[in-house]
Each structure stands twice: as structure tokens, then as C-alpha cells.
C-alpha positions as CSV (number, residue, x, y, z in Angstrom):
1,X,18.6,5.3,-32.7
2,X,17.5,7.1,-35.9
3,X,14.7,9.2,-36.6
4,X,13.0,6.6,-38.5
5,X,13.8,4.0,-36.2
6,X,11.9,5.7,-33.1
7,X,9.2,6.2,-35.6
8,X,9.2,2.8,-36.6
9,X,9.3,1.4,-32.9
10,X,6.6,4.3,-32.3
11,X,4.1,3.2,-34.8
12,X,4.3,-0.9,-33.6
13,X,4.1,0.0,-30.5
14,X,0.7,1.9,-30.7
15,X,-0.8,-0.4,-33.3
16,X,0.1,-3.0,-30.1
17,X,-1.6,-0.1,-28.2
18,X,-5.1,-1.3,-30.4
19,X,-4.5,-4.8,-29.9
20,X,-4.3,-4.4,-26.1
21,X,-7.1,-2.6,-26.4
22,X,-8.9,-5.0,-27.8
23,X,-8.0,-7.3,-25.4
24,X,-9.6,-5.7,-22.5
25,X,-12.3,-4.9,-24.0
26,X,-13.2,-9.0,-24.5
27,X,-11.0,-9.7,-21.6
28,X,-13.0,-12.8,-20.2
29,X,-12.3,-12.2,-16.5
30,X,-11.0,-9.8,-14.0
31,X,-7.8,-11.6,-14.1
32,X,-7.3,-11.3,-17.7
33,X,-8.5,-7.8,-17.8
34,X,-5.8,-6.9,-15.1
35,X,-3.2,-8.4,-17.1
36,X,-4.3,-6.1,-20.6
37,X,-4.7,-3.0,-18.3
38,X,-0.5,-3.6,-16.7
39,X,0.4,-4.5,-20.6
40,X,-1.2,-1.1,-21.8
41,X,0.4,0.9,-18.9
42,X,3.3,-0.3,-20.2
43,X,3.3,0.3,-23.5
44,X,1.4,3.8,-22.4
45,X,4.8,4.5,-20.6
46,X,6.8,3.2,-24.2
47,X,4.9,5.4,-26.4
48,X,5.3,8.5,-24.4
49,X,9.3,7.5,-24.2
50,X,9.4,7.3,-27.6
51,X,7.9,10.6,-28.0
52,X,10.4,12.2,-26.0
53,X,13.5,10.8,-27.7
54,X,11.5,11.4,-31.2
55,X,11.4,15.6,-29.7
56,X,14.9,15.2,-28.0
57,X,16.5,13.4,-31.4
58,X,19.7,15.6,-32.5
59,X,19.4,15.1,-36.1
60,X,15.8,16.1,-37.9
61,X,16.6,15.4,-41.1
62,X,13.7,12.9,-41.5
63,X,10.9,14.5,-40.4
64,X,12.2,17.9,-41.8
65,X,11.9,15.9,-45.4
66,X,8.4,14.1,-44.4
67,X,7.3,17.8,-43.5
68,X,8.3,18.9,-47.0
69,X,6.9,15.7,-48.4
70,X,3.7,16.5,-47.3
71,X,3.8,19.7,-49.0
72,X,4.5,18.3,-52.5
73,X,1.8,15.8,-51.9
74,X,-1.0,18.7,-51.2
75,X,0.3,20.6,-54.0
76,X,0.5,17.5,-56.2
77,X,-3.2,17.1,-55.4
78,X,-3.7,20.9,-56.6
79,X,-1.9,20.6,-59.5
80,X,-3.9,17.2,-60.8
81,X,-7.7,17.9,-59.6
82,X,-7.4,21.6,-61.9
83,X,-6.2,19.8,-65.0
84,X,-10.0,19.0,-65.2
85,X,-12.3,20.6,-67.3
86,X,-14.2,23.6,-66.3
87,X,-17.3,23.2,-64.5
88,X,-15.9,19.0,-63.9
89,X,-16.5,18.3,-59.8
90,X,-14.3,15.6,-57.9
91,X,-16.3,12.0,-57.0
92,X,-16.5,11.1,-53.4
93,X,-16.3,7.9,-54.2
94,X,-14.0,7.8,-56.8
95,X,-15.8,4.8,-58.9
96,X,-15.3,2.8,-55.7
97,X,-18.1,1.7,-53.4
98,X,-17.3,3.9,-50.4
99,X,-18.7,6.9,-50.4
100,X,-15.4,9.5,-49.7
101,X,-12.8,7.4,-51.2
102,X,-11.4,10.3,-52.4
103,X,-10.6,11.5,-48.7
104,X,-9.4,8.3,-48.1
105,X,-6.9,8.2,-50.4
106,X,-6.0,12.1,-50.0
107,X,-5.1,10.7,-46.3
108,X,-3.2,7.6,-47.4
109,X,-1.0,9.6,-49.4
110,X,-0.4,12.1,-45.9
111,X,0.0,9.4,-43.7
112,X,2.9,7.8,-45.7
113,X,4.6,10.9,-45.9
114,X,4.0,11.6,-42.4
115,X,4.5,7.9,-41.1
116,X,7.6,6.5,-43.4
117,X,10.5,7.3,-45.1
118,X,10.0,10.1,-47.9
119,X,11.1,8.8,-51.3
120,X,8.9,11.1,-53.3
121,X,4.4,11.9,-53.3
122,X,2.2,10.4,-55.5
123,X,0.7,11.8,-58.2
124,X,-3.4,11.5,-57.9
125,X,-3.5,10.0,-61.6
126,X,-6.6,7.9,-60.5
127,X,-9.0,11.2,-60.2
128,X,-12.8,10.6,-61.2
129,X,-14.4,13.5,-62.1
130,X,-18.3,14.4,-62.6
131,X,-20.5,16.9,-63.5
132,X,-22.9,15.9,-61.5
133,X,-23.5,18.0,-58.3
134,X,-24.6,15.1,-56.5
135,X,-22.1,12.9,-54.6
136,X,-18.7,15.1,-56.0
137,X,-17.1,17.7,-54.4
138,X,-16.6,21.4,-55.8
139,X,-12.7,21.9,-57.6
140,X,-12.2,24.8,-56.1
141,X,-13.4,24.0,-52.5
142,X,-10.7,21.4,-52.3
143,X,-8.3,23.4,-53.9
144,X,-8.6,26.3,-51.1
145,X,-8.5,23.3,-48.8
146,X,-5.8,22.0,-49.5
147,X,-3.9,25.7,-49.7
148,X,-4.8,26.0,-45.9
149,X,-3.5,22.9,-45.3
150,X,-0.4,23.5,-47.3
151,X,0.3,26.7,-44.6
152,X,-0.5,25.2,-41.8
153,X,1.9,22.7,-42.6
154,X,4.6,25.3,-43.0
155,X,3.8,26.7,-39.7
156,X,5.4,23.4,-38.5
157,X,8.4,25.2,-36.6
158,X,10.8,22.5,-35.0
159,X,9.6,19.7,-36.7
160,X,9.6,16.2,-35.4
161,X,7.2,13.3,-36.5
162,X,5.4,13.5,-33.2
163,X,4.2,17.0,-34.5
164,X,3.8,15.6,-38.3
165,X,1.2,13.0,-36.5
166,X,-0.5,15.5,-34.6
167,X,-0.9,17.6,-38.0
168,X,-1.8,14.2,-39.5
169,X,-4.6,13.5,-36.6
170,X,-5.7,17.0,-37.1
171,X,-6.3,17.0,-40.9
172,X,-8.2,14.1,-40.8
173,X,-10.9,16.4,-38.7
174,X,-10.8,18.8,-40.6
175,X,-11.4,17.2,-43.9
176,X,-14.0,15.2,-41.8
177,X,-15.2,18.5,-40.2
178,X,-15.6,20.1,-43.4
179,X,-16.6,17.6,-46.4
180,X,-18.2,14.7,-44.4
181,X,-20.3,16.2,-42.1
């Protein structure tokens, strides 16, 4: 199997991971919450096979080009928030009801790189910017951010996607950590 098939069989199998989950956490009896806890084992023991084989695969090509897609996606988010203005801050929401949009869609646009096949990053063209101090998020802050992230990325040595998740999990705390806290 490919790279991108073990990922793909990877992903499935912990989003059934969830639904299992789920299912013995409203499991209506012992009996049925038995049955959830031997289906999760099993897809426990799945997941961490799949792992393996995704470290052990030969050929690295994919996740070498997710781990350089993620790259061009921080620095295309450089490049577009400092075409602003001077003095111009970033929303958090980004004219959208939730309150950190904007770090929601900075960690769509990881995950993608990090979760499928790299055909390219988006360019941020939907930016909202403010002067207001309230709800927005200092230019340069983000920028400096986004730098770190850029070399921790490139610290990545023997890159797999198992590694590109783990960054993936990792950046969301941080971002969390350091501009929604």
C-alpha cells in the first residue's frame, strides 16, 4: 500500500475510532457497552498498525511533499496578512460569527496539507482586517508565529504523516495556548 493509502485507511479508521466512542458512551446496557469497548480494542489495535506501516513505508515521497506543503501554506499566510496596511490588525472572527475563525481556517488549511494529497496551499485571499484593537489580533504577533512554526516544521527529520499529525495536534495547542487563552 501507498503512503496515501495507509493515510487514508488511518484517518477512517479513527473518525470510526469517534463513532465507537460515541457508542459507549450512550451504550444502553452492559451488553452493548461490551460490544463498543471489543470494537474499539480493535480498531485501537488497527490504528496503531497503521502507524507502524505509515513509519516502516519505503517510499516517503508523500508526506516529504505534505511536510513542504505545510511550509508554503505558513508562509503563504505571511506573505498575505503583511500586504495590509500599517497599523491594520487581523479579525478573529473574520466577518463570521465565531469568534477565532481566523484560527479555524489557518488550521483547515494545515490539516489538508497534513491529512491529503498536496496539490498546492491556499492563498488566505479572504483576510478581514481591523483597526480596532478589540477582537483582532496584532500583524506582527502572527507573523512571528507563524515563523516558529515554519521551523519547527523543518525540524521534521524522517518524515512520515504520523509525525505531520503529531505537529498538526501540536499546533493546534499552541495557537490555542497562545491566542485563545
Amino acid at each position: 500500500m501507498t503512503e496515501l493509502e495507509l493515510l487514508e485507511l488511518l484517518i477512517k479508521s479513527e473518525r470510526e475510532l469517534q463513532m465507537i466512542l460515541l457508542d459507549i458512551h450512550f451504550a444502553q446496557d452492559d451488553k452493548e457497552k461490551q460490544a463498543a469497548f471489543f470494537r474499539k480494542n480493535e480498531i485501537d489495535d488497527k490504528i496503531d498498525l497503521l502507524k507502524i506501516e505509515l513509519r516502516d513505508s519505503k517510499d516517503k515521497t508523500e508526506s516529504h511533499n505534505s511536510k513542504q506543503g505545510v511550509i508554503n501554506q505558513l508562509n503563504h499566510y505571511i506573505e498575505q496578512i503583511n500586504l495590509a496596511r500599517p497599523g491594520a490588525r487581523l479579525t478573529r472572527n473574520q466577518s463570521m460569527i465565531l469568534e477565532n475563525m481566523l484560527f479555524g481556517y489557518i488550521s483547515m488549511d494545515i490539516y489538508r496539507q497534513v491529512s491529503e494529497k498536496s496539490f498546492g496551499a491556499n492563498i488566505p485571499a479572504y483576510l478581514h482586517y481591523t483597526y480596532d484593537e478589540k477582537d483582532s489580533i496584532s500583524i506582527s504577533e502572527l507573523t512571528e508565529f507563524l515563523r516558529s512554526e515554519i521551523r519547527i516544521v523543518r525540524e521534521i527529520e524522517d518524515v512520515d504523516y504520523v509525525k505531520l499529525m503529531t505537529y498538526f495536534i501540536n499546533f493546534k495547542k499552541r495557537v490555542h495556548d497562545k491566542f485563545m487563552n
